[in-house]
PyMOL Python script that loads the backbone (N, CA, C, O; Angstrom):
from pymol import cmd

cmd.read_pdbstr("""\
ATOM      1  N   UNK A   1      21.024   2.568  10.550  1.00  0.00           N
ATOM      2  CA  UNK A   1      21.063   1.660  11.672  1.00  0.00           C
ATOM      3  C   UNK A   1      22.190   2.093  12.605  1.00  0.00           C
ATOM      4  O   UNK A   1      23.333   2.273  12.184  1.00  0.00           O
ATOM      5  N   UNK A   2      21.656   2.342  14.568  1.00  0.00           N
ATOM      6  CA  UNK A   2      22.916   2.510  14.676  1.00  0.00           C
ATOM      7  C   UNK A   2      24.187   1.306  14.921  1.00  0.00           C
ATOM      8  O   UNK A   2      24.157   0.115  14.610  1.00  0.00           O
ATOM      9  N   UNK A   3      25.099   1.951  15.473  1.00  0.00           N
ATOM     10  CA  UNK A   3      26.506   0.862  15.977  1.00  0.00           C
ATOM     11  C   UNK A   3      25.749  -0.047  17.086  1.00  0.00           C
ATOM     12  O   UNK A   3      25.884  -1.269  17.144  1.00  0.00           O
ATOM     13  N   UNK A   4      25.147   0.517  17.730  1.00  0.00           N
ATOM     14  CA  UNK A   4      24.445  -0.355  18.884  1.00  0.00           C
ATOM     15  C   UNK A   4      23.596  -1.431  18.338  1.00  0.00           C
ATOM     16  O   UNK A   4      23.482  -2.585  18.750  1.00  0.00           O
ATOM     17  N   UNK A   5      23.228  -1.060  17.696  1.00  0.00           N
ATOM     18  CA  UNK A   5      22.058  -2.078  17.338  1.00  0.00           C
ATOM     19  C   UNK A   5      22.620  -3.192  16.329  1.00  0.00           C
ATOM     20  O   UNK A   5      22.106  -4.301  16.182  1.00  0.00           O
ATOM     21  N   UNK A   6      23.919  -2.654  15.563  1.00  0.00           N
ATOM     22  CA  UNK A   6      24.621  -3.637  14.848  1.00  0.00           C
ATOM     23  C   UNK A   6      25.262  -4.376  15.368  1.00  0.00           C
ATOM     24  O   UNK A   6      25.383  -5.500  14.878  1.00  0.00           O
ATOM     25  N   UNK A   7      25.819  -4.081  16.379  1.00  0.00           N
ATOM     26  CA  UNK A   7      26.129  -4.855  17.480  1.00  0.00           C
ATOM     27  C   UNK A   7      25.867  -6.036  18.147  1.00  0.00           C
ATOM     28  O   UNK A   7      26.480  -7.098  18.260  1.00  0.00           O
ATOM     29  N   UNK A   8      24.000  -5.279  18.888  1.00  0.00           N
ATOM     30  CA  UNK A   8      23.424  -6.375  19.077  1.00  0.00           C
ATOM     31  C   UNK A   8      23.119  -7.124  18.489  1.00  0.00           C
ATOM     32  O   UNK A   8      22.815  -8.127  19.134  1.00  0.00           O
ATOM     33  N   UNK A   9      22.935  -7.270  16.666  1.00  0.00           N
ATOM     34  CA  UNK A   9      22.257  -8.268  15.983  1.00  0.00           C
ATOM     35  C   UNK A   9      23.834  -8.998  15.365  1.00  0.00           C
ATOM     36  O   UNK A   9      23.783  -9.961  14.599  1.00  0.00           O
ATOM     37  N   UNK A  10      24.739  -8.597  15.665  1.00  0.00           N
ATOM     38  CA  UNK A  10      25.857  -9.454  15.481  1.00  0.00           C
ATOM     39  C   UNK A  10      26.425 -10.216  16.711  1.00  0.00           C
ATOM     40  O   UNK A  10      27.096 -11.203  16.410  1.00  0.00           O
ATOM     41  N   UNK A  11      26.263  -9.903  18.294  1.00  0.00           N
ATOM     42  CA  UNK A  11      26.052 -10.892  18.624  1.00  0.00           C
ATOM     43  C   UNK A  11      25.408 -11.594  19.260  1.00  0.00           C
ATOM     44  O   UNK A  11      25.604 -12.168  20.331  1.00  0.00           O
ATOM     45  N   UNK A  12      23.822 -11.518  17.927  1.00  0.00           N
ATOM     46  CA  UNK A  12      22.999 -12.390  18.282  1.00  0.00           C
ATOM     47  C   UNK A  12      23.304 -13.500  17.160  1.00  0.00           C
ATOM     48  O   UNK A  12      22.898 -14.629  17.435  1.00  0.00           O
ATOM     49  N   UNK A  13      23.989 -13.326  15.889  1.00  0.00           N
ATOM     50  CA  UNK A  13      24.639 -14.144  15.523  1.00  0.00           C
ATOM     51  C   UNK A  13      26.224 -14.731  15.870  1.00  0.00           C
ATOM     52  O   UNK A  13      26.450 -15.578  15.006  1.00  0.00           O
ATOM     53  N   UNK A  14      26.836 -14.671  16.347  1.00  0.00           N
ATOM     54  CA  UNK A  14      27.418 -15.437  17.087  1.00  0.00           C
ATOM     55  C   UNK A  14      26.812 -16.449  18.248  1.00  0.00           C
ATOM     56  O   UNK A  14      27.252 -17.598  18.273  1.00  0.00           O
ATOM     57  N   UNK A  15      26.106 -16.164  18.925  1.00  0.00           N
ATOM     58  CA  UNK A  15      25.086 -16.822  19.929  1.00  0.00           C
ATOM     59  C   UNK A  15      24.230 -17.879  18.842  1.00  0.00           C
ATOM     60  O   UNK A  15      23.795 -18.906  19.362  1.00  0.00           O
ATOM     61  N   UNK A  16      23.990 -17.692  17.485  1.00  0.00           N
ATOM     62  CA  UNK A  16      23.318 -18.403  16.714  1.00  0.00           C
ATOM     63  C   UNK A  16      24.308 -19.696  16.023  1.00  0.00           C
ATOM     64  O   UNK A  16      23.983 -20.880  15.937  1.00  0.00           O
ATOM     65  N   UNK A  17      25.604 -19.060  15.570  1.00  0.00           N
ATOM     66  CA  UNK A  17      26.614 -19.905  14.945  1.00  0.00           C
ATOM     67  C   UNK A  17      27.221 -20.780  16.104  1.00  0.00           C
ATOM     68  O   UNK A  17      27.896 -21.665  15.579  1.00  0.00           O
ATOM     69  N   UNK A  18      27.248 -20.887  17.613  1.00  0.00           N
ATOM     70  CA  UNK A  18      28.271 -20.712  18.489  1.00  0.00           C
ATOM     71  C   UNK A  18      29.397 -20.501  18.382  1.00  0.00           C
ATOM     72  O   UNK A  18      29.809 -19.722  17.523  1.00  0.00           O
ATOM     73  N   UNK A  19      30.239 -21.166  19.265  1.00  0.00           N
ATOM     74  CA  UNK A  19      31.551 -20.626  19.413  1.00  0.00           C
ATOM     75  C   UNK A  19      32.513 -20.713  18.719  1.00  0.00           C
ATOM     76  O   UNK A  19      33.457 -19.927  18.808  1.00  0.00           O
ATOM     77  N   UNK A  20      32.437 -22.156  17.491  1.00  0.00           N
ATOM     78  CA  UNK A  20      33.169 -22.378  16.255  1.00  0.00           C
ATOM     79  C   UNK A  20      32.697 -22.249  14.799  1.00  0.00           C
ATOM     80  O   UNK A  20      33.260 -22.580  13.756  1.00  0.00           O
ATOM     81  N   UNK A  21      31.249 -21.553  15.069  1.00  0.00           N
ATOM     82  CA  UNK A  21      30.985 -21.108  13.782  1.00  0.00           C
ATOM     83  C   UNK A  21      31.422 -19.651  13.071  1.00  0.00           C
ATOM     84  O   UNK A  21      31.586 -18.583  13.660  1.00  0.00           O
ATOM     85  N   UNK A  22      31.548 -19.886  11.801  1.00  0.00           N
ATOM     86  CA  UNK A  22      32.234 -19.002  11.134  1.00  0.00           C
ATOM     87  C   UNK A  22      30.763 -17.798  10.427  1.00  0.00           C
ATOM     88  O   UNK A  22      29.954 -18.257   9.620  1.00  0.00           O
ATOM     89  N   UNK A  23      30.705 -16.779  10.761  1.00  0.00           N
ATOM     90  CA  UNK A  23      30.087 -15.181  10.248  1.00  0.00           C
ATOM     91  C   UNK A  23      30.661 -14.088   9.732  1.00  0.00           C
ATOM     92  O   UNK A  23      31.642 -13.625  10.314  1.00  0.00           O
ATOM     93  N   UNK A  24      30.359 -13.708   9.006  1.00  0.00           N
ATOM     94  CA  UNK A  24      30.724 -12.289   8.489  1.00  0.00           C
ATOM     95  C   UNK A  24      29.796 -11.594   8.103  1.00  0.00           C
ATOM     96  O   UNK A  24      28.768 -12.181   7.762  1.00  0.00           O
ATOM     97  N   UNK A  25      29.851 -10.082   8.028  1.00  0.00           N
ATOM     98  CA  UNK A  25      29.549  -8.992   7.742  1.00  0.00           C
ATOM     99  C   UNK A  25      29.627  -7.664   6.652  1.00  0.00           C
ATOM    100  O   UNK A  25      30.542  -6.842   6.698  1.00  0.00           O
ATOM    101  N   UNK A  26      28.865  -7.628   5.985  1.00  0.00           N
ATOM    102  CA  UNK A  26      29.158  -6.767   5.050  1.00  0.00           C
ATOM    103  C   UNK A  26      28.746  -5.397   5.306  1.00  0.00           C
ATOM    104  O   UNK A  26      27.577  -5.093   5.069  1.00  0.00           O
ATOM    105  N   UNK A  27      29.286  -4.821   5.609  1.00  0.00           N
ATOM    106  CA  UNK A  27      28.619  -2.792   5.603  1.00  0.00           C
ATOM    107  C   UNK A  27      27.806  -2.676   4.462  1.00  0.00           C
ATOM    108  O   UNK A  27      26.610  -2.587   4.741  1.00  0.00           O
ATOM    109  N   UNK A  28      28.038  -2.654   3.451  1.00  0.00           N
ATOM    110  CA  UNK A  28      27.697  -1.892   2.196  1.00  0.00           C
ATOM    111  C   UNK A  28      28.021  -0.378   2.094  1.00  0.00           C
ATOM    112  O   UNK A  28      27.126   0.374   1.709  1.00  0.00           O
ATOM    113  N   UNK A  29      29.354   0.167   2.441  1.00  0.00           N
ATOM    114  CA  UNK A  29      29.758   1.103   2.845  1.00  0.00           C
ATOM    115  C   UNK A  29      28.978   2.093   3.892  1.00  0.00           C
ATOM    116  O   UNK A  29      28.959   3.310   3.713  1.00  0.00           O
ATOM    117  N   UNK A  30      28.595   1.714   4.553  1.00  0.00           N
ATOM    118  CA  UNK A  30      26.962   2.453   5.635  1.00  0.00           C
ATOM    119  C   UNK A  30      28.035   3.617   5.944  1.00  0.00           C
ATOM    120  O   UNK A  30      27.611   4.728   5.627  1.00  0.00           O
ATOM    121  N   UNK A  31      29.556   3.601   6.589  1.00  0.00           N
ATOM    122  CA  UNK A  31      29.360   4.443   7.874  1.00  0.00           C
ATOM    123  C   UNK A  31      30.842   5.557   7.677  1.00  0.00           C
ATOM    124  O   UNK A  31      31.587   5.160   6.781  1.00  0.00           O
ATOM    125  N   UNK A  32      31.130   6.339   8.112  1.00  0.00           N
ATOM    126  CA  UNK A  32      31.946   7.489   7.918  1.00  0.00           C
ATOM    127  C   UNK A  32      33.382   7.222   8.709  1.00  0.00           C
ATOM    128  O   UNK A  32      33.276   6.507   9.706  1.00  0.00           O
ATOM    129  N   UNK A  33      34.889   7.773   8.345  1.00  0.00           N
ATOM    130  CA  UNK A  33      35.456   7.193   9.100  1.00  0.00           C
ATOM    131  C   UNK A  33      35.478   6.852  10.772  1.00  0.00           C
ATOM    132  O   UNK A  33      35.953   5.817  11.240  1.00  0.00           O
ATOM    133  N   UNK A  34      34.965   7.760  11.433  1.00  0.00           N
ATOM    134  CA  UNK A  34      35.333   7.864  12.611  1.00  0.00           C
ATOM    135  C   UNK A  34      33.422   6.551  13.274  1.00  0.00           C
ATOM    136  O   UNK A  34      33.233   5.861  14.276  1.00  0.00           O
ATOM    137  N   UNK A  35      32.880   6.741  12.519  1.00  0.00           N
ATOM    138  CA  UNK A  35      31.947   5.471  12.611  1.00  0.00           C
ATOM    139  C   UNK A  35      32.311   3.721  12.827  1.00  0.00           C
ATOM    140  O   UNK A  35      32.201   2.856  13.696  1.00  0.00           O
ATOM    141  N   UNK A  36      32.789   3.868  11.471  1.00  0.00           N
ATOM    142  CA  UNK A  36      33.737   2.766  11.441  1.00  0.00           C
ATOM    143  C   UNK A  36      34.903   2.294  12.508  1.00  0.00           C
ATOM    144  O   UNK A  36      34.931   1.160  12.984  1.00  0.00           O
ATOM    145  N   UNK A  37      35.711   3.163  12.766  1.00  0.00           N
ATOM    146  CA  UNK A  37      36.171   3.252  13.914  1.00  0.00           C
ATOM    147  C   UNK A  37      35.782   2.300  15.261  1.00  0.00           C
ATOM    148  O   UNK A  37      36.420   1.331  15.670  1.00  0.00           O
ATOM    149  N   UNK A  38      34.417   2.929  15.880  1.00  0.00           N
ATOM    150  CA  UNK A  38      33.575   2.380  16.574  1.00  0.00           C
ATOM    151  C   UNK A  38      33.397   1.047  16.306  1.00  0.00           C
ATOM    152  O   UNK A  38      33.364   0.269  17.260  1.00  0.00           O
ATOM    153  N   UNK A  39      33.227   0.479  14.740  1.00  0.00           N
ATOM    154  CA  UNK A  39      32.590  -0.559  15.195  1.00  0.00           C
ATOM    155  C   UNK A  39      33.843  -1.821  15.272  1.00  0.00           C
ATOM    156  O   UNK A  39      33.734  -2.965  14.829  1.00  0.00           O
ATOM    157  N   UNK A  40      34.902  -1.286  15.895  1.00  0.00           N
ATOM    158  CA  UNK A  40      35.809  -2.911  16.321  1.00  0.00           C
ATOM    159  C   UNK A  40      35.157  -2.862  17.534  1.00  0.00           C
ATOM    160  O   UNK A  40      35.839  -3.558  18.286  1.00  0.00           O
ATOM    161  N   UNK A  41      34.152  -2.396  18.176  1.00  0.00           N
ATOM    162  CA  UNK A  41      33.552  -3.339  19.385  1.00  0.00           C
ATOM    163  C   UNK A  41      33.233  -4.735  19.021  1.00  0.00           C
ATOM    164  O   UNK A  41      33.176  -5.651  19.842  1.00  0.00           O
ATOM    165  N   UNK A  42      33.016  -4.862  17.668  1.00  0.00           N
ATOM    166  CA  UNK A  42      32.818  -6.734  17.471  1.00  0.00           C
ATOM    167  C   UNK A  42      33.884  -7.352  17.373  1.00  0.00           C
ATOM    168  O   UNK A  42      33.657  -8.562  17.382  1.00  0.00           O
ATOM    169  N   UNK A  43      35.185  -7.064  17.263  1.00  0.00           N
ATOM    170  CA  UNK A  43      35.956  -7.600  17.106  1.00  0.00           C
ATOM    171  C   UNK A  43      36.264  -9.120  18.636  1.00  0.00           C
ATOM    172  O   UNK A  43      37.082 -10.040  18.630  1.00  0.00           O
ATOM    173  N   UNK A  44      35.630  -8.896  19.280  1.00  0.00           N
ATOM    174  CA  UNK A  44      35.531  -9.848  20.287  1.00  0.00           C
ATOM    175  C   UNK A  44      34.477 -11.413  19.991  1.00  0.00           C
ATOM    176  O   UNK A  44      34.669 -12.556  20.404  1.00  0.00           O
ATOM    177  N   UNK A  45      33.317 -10.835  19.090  1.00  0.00           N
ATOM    178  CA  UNK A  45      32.707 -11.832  18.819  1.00  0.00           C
ATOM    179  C   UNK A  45      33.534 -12.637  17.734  1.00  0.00           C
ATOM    180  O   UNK A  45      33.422 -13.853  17.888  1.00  0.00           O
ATOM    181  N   UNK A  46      34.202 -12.316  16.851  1.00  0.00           N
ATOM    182  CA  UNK A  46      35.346 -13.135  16.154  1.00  0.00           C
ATOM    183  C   UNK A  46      34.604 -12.975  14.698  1.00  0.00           C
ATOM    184  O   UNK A  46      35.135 -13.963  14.191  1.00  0.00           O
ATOM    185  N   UNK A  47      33.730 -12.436  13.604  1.00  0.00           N
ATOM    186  CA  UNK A  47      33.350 -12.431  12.313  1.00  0.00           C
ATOM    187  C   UNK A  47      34.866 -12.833  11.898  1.00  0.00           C
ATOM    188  O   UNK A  47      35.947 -12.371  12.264  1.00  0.00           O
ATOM    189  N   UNK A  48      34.551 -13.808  11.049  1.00  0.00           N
ATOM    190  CA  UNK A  48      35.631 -14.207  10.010  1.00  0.00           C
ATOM    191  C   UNK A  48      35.862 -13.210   8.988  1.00  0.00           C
ATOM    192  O   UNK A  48      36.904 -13.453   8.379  1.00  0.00           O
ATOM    193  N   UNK A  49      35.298 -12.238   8.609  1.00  0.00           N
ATOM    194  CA  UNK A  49      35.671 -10.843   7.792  1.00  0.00           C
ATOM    195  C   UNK A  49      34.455 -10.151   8.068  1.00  0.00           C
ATOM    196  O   UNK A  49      33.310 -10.495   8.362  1.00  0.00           O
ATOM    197  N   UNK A  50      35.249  -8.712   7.823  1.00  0.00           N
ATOM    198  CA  UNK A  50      34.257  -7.552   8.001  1.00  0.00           C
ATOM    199  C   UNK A  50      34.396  -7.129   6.721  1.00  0.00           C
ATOM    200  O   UNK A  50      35.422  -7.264   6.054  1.00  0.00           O
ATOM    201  N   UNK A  51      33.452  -6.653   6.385  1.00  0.00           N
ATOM    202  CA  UNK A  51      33.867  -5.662   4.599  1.00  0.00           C
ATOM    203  C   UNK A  51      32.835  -4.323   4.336  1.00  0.00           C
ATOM    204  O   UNK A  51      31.697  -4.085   4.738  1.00  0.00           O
ATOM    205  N   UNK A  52      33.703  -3.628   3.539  1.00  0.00           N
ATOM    206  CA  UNK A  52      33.282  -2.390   3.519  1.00  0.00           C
ATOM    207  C   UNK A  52      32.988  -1.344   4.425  1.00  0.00           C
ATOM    208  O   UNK A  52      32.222  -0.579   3.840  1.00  0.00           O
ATOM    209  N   UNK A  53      33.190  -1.000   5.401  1.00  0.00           N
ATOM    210  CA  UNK A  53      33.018  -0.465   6.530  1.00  0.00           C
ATOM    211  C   UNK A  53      32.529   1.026   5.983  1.00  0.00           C
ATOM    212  O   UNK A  53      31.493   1.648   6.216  1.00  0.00           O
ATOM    213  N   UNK A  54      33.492   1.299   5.300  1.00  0.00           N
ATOM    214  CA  UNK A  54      33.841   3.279   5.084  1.00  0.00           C
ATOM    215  C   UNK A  54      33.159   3.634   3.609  1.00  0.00           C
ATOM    216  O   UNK A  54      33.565   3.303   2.495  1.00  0.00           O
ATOM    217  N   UNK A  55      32.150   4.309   3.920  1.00  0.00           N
ATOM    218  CA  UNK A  55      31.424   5.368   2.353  1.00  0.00           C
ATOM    219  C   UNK A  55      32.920   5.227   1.956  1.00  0.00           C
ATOM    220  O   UNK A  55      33.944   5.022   2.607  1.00  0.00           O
ATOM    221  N   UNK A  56      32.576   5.471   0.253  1.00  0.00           N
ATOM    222  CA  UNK A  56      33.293   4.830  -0.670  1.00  0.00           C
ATOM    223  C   UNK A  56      33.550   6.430  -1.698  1.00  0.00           C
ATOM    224  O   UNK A  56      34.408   6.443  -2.581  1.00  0.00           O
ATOM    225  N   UNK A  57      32.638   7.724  -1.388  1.00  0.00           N
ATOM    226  CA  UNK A  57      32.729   8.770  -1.516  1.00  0.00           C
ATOM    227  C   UNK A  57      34.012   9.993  -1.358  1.00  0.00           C
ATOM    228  O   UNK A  57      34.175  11.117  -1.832  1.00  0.00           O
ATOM    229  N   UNK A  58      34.862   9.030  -0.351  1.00  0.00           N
ATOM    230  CA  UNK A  58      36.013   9.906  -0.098  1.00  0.00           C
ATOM    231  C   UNK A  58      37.130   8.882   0.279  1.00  0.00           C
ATOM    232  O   UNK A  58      37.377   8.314   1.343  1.00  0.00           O
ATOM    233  N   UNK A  59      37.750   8.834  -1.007  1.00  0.00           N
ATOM    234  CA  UNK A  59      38.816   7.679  -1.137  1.00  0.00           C
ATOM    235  C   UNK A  59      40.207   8.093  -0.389  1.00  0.00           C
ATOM    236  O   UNK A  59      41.226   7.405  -0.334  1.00  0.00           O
ATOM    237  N   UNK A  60      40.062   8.982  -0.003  1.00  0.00           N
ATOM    238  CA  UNK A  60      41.250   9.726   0.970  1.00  0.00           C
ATOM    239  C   UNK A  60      41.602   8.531   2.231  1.00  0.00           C
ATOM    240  O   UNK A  60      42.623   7.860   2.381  1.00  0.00           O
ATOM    241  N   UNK A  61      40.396   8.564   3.010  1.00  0.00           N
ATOM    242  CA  UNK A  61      40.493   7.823   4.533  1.00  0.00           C
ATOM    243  C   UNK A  61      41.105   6.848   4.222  1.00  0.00           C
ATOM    244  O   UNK A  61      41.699   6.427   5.215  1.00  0.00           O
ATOM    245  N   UNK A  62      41.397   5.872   2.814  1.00  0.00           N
ATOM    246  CA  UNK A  62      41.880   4.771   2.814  1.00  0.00           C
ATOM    247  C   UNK A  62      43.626   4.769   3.128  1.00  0.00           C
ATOM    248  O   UNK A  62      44.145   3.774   3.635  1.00  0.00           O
ATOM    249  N   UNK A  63      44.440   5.994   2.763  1.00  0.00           N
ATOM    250  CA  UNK A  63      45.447   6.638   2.749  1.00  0.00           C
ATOM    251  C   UNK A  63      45.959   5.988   4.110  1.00  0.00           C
ATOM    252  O   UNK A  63      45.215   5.986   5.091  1.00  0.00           O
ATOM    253  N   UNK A  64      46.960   5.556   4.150  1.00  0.00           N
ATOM    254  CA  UNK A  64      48.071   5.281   5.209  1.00  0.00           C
ATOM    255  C   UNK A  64      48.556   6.080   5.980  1.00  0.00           C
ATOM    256  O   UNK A  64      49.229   6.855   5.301  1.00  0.00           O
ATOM    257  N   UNK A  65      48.617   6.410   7.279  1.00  0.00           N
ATOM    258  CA  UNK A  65      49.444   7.791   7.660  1.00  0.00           C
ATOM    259  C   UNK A  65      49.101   9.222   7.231  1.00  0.00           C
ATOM    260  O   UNK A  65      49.842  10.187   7.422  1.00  0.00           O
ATOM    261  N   UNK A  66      47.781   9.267   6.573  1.00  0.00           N
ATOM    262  CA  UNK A  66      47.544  10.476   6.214  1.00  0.00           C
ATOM    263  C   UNK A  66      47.040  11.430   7.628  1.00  0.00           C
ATOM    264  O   UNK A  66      46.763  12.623   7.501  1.00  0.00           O
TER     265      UNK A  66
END
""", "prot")
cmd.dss("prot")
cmd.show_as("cartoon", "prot")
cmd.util.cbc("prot")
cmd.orient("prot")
């Protein structure tokens, strides 16, 4: 699925919860670091948590300052 389209169906839920309802999102690790990256474009619709964002294959990206 791409970022665009996750996008749009996230905020078509926000538009569904309105403006004080609470959503979140789970990846299921879908997307690569620099993917992930991309997707704080939702960060405007407000999800009460995001999770899993980053394949789970290369435990490196989690690294601080690396």
């Amino acid at each position: 699925m791409s970022i665009e389209k996750t996008y749009d169906q996230c905020r078509e839920i926000r538009e569904g919860v309105g403006r004080y309802g609470n959503w979140a999102i789970d990846f299921h690790t879908r997307y690569e670091m620099n993917e992930a990256v991309t997707c704080n474009m939702i960060e405007p619709l407000r999800p009460f948590f995001v999770e899993d964002l980053i394949r789970s294959e290369n435990p490196a990206v989690y690294r601080y300052g690396s």
